[in-house]
gemmi code that builds the backbone of each chain (N, CA, C; Angstrom):
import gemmi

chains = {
    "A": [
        ("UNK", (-4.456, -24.358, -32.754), (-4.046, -25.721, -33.049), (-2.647, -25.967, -32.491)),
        ("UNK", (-2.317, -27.304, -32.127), (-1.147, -27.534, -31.785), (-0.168, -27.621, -33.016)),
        ("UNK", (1.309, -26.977, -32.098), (2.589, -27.022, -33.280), (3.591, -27.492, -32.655)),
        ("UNK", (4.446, -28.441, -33.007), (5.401, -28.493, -32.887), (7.211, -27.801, -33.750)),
        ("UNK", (7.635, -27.548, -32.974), (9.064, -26.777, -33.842), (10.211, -27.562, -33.448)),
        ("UNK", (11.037, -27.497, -34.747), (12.407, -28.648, -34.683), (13.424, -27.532, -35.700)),
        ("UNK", (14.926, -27.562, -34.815), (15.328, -26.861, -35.864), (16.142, -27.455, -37.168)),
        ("UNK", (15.577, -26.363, -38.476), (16.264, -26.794, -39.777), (16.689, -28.013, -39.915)),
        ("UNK", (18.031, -27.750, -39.684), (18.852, -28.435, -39.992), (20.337, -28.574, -38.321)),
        ("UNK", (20.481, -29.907, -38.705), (21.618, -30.386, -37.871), (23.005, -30.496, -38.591)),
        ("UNK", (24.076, -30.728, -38.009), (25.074, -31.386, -38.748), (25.834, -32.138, -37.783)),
        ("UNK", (27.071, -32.884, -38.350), (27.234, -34.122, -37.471), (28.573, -34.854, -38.022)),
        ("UNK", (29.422, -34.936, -37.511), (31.083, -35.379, -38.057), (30.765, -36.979, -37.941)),
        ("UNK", (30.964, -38.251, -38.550), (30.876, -39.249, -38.734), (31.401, -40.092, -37.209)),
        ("UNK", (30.402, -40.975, -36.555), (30.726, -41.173, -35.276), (30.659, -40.182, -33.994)),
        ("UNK", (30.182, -39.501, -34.687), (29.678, -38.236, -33.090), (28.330, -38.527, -33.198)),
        ("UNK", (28.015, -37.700, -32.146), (26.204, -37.904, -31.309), (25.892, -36.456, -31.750)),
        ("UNK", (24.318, -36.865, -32.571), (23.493, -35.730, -33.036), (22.208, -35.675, -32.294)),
        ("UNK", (22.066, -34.366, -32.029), (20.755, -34.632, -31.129), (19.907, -33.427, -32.233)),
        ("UNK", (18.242, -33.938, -31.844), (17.438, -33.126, -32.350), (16.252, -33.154, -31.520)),
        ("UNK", (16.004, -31.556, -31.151), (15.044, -31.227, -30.519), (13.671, -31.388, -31.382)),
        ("UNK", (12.281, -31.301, -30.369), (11.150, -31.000, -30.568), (10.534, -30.328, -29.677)),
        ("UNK", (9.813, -29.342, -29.956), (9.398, -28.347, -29.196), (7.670, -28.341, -29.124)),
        ("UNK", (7.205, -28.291, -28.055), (5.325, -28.131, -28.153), (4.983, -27.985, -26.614)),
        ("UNK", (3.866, -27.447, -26.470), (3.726, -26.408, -25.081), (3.110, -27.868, -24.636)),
        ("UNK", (3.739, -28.466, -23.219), (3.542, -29.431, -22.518), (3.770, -30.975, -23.015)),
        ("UNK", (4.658, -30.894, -24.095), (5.013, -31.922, -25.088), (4.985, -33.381, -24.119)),
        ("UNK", (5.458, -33.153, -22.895), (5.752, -33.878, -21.925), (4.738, -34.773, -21.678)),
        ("UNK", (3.481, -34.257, -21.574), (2.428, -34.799, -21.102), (1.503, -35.821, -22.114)),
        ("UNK", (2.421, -35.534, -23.572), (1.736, -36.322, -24.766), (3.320, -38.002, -25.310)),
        ("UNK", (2.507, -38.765, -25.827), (3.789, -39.260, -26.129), (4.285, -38.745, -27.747)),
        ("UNK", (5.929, -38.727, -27.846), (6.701, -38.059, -29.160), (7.015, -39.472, -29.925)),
        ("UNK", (7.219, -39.535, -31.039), (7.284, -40.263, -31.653), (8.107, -39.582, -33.089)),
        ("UNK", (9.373, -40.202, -33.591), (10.117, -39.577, -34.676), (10.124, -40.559, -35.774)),
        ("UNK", (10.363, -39.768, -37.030), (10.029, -40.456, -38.486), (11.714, -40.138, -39.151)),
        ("UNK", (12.388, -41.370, -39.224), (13.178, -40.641, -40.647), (12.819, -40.762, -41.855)),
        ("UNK", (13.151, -39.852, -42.928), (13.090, -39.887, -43.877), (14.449, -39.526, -44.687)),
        ("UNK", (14.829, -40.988, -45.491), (15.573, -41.173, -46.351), (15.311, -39.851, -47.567)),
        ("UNK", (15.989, -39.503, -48.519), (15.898, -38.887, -49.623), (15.089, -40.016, -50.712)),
        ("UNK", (14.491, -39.360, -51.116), (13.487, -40.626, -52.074), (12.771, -41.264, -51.240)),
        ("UNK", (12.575, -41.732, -50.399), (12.210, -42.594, -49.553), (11.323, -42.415, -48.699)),
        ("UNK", (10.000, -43.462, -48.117), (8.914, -43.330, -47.537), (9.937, -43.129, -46.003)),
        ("UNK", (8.931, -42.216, -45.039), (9.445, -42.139, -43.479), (9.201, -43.642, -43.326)),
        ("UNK", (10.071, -43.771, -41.847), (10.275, -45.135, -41.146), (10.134, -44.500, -40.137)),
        ("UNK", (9.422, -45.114, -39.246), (9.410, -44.872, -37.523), (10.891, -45.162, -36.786)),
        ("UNK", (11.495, -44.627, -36.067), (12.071, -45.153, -35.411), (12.363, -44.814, -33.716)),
        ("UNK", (11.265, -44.120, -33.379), (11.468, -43.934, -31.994), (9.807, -44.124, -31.750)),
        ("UNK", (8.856, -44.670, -30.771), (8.056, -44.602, -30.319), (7.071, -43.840, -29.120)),
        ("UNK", (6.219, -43.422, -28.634), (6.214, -43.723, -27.154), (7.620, -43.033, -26.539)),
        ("UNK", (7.949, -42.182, -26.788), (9.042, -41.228, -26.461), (10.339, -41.780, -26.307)),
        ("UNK", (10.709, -43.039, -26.516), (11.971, -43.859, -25.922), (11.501, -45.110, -26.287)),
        ("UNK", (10.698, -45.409, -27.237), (10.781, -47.151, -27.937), (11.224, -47.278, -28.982)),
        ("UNK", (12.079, -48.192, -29.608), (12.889, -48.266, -30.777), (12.114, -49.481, -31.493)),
        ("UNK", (11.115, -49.520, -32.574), (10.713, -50.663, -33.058), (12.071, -51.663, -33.587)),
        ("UNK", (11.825, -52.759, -33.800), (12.439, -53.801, -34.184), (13.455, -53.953, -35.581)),
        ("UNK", (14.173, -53.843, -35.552), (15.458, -53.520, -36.750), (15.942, -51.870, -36.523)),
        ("UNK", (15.343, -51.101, -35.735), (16.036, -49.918, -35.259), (17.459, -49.732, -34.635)),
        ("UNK", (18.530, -49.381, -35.039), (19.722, -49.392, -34.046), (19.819, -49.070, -32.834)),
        ("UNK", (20.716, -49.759, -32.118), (20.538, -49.027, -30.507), (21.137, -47.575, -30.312)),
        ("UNK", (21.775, -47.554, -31.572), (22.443, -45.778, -31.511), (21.266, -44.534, -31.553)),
        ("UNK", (19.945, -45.194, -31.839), (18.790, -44.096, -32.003), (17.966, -44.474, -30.220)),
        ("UNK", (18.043, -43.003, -29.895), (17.512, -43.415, -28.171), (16.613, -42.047, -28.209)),
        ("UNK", (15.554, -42.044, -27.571), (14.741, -40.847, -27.562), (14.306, -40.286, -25.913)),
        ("UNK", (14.004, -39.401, -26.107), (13.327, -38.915, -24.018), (12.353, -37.675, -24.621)),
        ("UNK", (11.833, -37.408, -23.490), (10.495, -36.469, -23.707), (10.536, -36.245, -22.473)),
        ("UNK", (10.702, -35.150, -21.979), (9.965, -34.288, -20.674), (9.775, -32.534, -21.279)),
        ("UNK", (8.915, -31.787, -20.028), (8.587, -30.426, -20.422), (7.561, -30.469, -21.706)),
        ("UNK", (8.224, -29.249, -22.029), (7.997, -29.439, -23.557), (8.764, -29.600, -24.254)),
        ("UNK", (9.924, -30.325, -24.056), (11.154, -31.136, -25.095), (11.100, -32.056, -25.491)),
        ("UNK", (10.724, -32.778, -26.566), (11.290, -34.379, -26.856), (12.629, -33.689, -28.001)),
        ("UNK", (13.611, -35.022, -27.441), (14.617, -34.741, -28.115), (15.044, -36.329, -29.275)),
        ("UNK", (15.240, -36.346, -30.091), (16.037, -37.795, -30.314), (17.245, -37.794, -30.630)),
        ("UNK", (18.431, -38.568, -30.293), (19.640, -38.391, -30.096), (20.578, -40.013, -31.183)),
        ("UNK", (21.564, -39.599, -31.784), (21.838, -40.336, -32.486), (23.288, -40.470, -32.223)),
        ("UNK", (23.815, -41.811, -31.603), (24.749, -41.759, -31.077), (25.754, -42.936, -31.960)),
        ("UNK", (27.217, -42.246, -32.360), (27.971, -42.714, -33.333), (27.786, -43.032, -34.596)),
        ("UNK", (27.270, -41.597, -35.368), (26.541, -41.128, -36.427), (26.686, -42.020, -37.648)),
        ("UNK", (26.194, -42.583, -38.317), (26.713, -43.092, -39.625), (26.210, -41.862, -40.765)),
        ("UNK", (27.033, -42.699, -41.728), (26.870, -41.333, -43.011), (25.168, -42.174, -43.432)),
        ("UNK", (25.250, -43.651, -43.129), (23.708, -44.014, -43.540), (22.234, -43.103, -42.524)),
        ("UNK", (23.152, -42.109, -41.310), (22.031, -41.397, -40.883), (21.398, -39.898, -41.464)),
        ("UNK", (22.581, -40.020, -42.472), (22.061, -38.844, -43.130), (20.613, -38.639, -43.711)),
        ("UNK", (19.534, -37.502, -43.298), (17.961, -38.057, -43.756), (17.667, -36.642, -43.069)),
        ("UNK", (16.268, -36.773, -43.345), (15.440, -36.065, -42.598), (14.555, -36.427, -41.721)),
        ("UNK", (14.223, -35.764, -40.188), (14.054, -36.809, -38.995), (12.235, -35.833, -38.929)),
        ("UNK", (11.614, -36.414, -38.618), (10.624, -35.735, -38.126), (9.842, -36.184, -36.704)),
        ("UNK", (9.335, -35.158, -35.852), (8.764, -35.250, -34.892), (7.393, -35.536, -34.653)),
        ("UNK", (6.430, -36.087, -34.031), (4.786, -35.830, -34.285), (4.926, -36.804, -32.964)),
        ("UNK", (3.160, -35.824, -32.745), (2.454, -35.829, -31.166), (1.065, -36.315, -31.710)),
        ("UNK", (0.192, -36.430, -30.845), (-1.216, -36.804, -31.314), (-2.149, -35.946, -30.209)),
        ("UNK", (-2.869, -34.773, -30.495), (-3.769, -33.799, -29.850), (-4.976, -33.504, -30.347)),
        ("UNK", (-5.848, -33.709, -29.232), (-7.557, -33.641, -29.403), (-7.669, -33.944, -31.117)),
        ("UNK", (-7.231, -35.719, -31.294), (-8.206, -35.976, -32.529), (-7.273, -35.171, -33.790)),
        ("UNK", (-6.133, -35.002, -33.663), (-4.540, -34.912, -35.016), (-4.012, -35.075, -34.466)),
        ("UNK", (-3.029, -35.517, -35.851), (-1.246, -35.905, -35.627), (-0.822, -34.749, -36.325)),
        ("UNK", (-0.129, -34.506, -35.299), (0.848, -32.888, -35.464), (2.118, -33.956, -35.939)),
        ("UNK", (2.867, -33.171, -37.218), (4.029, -33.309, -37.333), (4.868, -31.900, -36.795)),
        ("UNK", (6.059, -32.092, -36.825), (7.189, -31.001, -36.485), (7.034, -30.449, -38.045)),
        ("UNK", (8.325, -29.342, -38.690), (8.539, -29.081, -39.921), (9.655, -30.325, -39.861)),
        ("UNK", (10.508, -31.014, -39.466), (11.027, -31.516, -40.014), (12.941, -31.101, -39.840)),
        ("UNK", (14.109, -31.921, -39.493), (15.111, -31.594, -39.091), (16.095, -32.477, -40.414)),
        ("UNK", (16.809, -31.354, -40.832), (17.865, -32.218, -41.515), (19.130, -32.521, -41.161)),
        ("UNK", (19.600, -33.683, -40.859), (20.847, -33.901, -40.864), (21.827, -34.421, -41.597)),
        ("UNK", (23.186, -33.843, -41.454), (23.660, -33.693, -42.449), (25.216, -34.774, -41.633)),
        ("UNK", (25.561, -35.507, -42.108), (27.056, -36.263, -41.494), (28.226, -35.547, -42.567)),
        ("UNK", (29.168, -35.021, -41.826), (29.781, -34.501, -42.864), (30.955, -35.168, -42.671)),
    ],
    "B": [
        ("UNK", (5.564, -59.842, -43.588), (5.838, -58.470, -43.750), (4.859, -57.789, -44.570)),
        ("UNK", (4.588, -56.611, -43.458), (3.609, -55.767, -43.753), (4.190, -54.718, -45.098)),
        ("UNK", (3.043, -55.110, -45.943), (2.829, -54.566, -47.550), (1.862, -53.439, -47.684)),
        ("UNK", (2.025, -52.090, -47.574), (0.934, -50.849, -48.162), (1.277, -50.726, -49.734)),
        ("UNK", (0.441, -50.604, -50.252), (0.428, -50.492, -51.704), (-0.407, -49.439, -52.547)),
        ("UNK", (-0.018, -48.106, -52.188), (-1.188, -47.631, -52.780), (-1.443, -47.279, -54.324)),
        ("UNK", (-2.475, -46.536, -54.998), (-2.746, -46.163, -56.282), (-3.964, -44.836, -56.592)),
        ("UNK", (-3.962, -45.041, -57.855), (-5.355, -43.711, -57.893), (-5.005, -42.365, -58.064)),
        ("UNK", (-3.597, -41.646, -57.899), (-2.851, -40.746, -58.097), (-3.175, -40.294, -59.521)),
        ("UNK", (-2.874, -39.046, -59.996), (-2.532, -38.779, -61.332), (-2.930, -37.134, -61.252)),
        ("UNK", (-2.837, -37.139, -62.660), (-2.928, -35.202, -63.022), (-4.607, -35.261, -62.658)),
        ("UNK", (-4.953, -34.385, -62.137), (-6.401, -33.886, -62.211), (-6.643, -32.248, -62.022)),
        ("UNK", (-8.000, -31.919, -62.726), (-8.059, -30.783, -62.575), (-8.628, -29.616, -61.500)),
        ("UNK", (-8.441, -28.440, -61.611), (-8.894, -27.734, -60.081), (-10.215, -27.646, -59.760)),
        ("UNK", (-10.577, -28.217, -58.792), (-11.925, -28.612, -58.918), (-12.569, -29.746, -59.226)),
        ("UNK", (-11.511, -30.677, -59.506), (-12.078, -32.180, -59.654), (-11.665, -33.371, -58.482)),
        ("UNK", (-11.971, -34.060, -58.556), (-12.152, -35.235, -57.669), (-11.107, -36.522, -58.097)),
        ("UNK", (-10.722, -36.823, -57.211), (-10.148, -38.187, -57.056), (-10.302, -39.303, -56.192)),
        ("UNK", (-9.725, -40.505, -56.480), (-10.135, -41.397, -55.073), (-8.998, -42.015, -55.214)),
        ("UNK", (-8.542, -42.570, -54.085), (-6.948, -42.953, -53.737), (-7.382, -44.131, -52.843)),
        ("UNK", (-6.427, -45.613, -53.622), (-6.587, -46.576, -52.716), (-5.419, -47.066, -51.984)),
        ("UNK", (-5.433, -48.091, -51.067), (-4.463, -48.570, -50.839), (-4.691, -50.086, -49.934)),
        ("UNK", (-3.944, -51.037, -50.748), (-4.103, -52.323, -50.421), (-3.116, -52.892, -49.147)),
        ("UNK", (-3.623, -53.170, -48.456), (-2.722, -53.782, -47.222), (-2.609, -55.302, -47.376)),
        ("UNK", (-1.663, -55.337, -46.678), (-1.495, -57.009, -46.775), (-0.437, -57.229, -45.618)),
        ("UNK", (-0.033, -58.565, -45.098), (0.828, -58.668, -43.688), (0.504, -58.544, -42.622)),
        ("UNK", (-0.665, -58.169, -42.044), (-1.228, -57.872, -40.931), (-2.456, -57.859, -40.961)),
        ("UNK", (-3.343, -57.982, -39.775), (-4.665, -58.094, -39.349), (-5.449, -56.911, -39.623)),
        ("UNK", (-5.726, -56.788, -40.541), (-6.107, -55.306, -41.234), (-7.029, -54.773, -39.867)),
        ("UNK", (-7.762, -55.306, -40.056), (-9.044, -55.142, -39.313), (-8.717, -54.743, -37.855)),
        ("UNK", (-7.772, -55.188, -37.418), (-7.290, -54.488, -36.051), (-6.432, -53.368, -35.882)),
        ("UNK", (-6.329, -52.436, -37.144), (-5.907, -51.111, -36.443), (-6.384, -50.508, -37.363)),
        ("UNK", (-5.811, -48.964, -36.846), (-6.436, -47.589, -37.518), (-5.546, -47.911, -39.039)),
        ("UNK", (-6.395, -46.720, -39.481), (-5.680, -46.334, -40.671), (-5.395, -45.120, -41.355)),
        ("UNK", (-3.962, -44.243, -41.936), (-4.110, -43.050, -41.955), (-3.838, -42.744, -43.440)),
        ("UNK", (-4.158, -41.412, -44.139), (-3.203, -41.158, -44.987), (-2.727, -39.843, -44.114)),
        ("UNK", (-1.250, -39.865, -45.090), (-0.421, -38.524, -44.950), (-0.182, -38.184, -46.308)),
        ("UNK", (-0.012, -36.820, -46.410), (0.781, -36.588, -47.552), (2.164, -35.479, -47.585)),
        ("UNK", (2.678, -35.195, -48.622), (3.771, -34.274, -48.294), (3.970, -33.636, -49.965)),
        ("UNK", (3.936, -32.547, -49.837), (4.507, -31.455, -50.977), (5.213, -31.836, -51.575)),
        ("UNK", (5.692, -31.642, -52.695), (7.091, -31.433, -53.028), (8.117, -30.571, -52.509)),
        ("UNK", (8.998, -31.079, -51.852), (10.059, -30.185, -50.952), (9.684, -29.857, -49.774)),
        ("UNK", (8.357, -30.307, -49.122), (8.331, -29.578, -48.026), (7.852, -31.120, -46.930)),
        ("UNK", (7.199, -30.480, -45.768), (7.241, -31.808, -44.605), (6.361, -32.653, -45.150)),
        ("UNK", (5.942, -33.626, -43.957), (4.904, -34.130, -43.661), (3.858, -33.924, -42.848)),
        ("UNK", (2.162, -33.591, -43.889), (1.486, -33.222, -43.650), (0.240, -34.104, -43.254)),
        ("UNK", (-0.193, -34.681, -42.280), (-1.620, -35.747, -41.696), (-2.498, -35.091, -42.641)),
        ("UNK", (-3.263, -36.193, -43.182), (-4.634, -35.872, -43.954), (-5.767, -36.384, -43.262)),
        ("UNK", (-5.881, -37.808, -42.563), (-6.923, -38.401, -42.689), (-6.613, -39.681, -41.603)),
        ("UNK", (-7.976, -39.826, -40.596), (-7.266, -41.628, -39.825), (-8.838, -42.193, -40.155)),
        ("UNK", (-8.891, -43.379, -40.119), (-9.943, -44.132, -39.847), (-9.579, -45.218, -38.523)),
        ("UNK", (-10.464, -45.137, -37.738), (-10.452, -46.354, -37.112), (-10.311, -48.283, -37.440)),
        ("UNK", (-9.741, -48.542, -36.446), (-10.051, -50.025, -37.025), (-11.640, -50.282, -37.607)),
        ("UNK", (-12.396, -50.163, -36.700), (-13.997, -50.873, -37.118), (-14.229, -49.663, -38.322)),
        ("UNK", (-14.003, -48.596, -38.620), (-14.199, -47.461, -39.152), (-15.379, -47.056, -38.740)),
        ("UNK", (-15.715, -46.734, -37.941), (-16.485, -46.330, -36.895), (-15.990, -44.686, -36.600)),
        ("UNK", (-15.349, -44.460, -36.187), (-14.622, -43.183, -35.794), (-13.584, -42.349, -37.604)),
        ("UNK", (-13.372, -41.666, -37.373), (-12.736, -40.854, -38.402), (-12.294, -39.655, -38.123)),
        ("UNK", (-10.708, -39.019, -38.710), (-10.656, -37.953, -38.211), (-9.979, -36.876, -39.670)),
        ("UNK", (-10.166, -35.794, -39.309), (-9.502, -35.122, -41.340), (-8.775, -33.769, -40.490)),
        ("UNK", (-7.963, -33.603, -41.180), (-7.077, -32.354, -41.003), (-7.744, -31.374, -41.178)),
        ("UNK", (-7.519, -30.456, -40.383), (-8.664, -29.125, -40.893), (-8.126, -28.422, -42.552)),
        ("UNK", (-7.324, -28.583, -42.998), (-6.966, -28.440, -44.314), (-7.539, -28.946, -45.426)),
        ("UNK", (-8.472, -29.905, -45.332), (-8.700, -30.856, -46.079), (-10.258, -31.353, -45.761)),
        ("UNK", (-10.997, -30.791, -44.550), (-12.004, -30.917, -43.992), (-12.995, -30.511, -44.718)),
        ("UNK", (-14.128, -31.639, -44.812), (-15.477, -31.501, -45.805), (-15.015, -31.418, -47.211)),
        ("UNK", (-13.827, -31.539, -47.846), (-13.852, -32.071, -48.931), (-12.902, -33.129, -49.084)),
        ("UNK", (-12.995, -34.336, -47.976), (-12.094, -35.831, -48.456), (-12.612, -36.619, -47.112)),
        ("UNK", (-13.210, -37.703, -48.079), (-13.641, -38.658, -46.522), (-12.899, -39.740, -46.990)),
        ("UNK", (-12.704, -40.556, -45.719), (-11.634, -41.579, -45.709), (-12.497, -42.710, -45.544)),
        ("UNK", (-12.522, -44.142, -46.049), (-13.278, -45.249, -46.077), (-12.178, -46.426, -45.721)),
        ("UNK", (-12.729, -47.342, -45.537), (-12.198, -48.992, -45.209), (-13.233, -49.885, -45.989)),
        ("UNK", (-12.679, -51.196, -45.967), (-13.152, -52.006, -46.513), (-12.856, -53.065, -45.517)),
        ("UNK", (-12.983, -53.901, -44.967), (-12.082, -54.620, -43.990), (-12.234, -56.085, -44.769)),
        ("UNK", (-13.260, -56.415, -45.610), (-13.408, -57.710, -46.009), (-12.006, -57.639, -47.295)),
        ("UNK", (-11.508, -56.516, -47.613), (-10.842, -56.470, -48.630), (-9.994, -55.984, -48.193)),
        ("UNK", (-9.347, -55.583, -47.070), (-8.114, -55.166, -46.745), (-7.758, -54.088, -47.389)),
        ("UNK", (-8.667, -52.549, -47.682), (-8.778, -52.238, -48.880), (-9.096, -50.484, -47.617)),
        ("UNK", (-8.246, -49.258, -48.364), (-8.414, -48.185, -47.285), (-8.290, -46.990, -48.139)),
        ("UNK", (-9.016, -46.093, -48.274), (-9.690, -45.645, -49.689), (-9.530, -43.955, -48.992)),
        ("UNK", (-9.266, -43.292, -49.925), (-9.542, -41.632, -49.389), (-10.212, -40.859, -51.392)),
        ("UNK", (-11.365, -40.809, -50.411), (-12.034, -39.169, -51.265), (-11.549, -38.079, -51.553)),
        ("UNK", (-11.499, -37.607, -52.753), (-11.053, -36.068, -52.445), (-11.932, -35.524, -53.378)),
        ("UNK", (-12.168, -33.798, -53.432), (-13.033, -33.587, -54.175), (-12.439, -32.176, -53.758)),
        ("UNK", (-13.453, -30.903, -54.871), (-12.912, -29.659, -55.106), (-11.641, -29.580, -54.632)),
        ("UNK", (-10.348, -30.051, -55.606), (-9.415, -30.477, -55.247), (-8.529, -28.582, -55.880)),
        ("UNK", (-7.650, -28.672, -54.926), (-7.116, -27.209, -55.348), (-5.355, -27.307, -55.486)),
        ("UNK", (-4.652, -26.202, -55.901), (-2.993, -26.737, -56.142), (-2.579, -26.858, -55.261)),
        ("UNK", (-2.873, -26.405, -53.900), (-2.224, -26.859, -52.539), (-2.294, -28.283, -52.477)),
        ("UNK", (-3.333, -28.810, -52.969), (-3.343, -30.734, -52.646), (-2.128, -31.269, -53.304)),
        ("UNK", (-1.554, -30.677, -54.285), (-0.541, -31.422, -54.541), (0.736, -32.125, -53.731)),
        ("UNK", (0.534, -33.353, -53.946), (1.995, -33.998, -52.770), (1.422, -35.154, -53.006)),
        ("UNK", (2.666, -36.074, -52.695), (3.051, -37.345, -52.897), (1.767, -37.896, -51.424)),
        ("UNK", (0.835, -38.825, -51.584), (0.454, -38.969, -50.752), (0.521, -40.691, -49.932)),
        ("UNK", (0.586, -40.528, -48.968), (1.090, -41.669, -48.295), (0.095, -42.519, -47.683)),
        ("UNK", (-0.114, -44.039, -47.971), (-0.652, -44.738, -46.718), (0.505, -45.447, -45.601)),
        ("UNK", (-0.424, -44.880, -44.445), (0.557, -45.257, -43.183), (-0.959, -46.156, -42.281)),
        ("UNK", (-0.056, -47.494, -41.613), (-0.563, -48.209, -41.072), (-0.263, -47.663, -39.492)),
        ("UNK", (-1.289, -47.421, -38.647), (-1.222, -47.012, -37.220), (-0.401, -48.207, -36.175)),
        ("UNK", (-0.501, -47.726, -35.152), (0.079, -49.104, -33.916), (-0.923, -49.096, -33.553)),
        ("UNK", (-2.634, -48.271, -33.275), (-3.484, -48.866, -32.521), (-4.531, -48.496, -33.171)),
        ("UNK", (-5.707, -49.607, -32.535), (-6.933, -50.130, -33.022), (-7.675, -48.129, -33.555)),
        ("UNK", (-7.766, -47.270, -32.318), (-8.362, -46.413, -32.417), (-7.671, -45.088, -33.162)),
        ("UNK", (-6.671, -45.182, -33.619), (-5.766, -44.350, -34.120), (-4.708, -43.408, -32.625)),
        ("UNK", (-4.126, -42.323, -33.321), (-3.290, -41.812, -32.302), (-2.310, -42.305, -31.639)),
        ("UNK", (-1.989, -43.476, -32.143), (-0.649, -44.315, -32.177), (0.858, -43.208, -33.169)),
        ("UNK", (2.143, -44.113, -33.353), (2.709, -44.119, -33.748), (2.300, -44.605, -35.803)),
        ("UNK", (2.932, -44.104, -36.375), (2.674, -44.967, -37.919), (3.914, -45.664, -38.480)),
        ("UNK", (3.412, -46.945, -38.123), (4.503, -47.127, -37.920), (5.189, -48.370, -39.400)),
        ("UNK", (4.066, -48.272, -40.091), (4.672, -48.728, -41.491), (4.075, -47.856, -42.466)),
        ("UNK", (4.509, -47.489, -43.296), (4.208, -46.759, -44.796), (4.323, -47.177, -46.066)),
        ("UNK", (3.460, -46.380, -46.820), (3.727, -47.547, -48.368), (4.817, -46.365, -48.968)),
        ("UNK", (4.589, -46.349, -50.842), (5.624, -45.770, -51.133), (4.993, -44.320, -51.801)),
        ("UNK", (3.654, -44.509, -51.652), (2.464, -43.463, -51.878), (2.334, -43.628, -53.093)),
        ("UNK", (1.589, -42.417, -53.781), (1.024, -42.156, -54.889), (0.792, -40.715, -55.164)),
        ("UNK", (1.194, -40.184, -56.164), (1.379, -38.638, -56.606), (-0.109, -38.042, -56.876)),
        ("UNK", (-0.174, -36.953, -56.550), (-1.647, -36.385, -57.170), (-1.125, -34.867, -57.586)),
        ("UNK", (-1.551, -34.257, -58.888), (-1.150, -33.053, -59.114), (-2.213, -32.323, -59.871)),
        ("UNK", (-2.587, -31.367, -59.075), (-3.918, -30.616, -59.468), (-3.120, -29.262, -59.809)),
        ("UNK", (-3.696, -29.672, -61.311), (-3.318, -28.022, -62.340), (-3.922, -28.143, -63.549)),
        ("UNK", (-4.077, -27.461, -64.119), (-4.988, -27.312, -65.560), (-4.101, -27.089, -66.893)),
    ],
}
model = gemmi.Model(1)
for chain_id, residues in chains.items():
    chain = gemmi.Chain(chain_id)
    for i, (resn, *xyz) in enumerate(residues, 1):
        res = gemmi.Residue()
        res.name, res.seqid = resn, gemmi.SeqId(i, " ")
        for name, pos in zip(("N", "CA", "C"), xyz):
            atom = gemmi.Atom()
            atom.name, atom.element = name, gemmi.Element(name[0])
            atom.pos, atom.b_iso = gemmi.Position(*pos), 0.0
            res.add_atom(atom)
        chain.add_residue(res)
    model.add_chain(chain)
structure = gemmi.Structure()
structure.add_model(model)
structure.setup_entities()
């Protein structure tokens, strides 16, 4: 079965750029798509299609996918990005999630 | 604005059955997939289940396979998951998520606020 891997946890000084990998053998060739998740809180999409930001998304959330990397990158961190980000692909008929990346704004 | 609402959650026992609904509203039901997810306590997010728009097609996590079928209603805007010989791994907050496309394998790109299920005796 397909897996994707993301690591743990991130951290991130308030106004710096956090990036978070996703890892899956030819990831490239599928589209990535990332979830945050608030504490308490249902996931929200916010990257699409490897690099689409749905509508009320900030422009500080930007995503890319080649290889087997999708990465999503969070540029001029707020402490409101503090969450947990998740990754997922869609292969032969499932949605693979990642485990899941925490970041932390300190 | 798109509304998931689900229900049907609660304590049940190992080996028993539940059914989990969830009411949509805000959008053209009928034109996209539909999924649940669920997630542990403390741990990720885990895919359970898609239905197609027409519900025609269907797909189940191999975790969960041959014991939970997923239904629609489309006259009722209405998106239903089975479960049965239910075991303590099922436990987790479980989620309805609305797809971006008709056939599933989209993005999910709205969610409700779920509904708890906890199988123990």
């Amino acid at each position: 079965s397909y897996e994707l891997t993301q690591p743990p946890s991130v951290s991130v000084s308030p106004g710096q750029t956090a990036s978070i990998t996703c890892s899956g053998d030819k990831l490239g060739d599928k589209y990535a798509y990332w979830y945050q998740q608030r504490p308490g809180q249902s996931p929200v999409l916010v990257i699409y299609q490897d690099n689409q930001r749905p509508s009320g998304i900030p422009e500080r959330f930007s995503g890319s996918n080649s290889g087997n990397t999708a990465s999503l990158t969070i540029s001029g961190t707020e402490a409101t990005d503090e969450a947990d980000y998740y990754c997922q692909a869609w292969d032969s008929g499932t949605y693979v999630f990642g485990p899941g990346t925490k970041v932390t704004v300190l | 604005e798109v509304q998931l609402l689900e229900s049907g959650g609660g304590l049940v026992q190992p080996g028993g059955s539940l059914r989990l609904a969830c009411a949509a509203s805000g959008f053209t039901f009928s034109s996209y997939a539909m999924n649940w997810v669920r997630q542990a306590p403390g741990k990720g997010l885990e895919w359970v289940a898609t239905i197609s728009a027409s519900g025609a097609t269907r797909y189940n996590a191999d975790s969960v396979k041959g014991r939970v079928t997923i239904s629609r209603d489309n006259t009722k805007n209405t998106v239903h998951l089975h479960m049965n010989s239910l075991r303590a791994e099922d436990t987790a907050l479980y989620y309805c998520a609305k797809d971006h496309a008709e056939g599933g394998g989209s993005s999910l790109d709205f969610w409700g606020q779920g509904t708890l299920v906890t199988v123990s005796s």
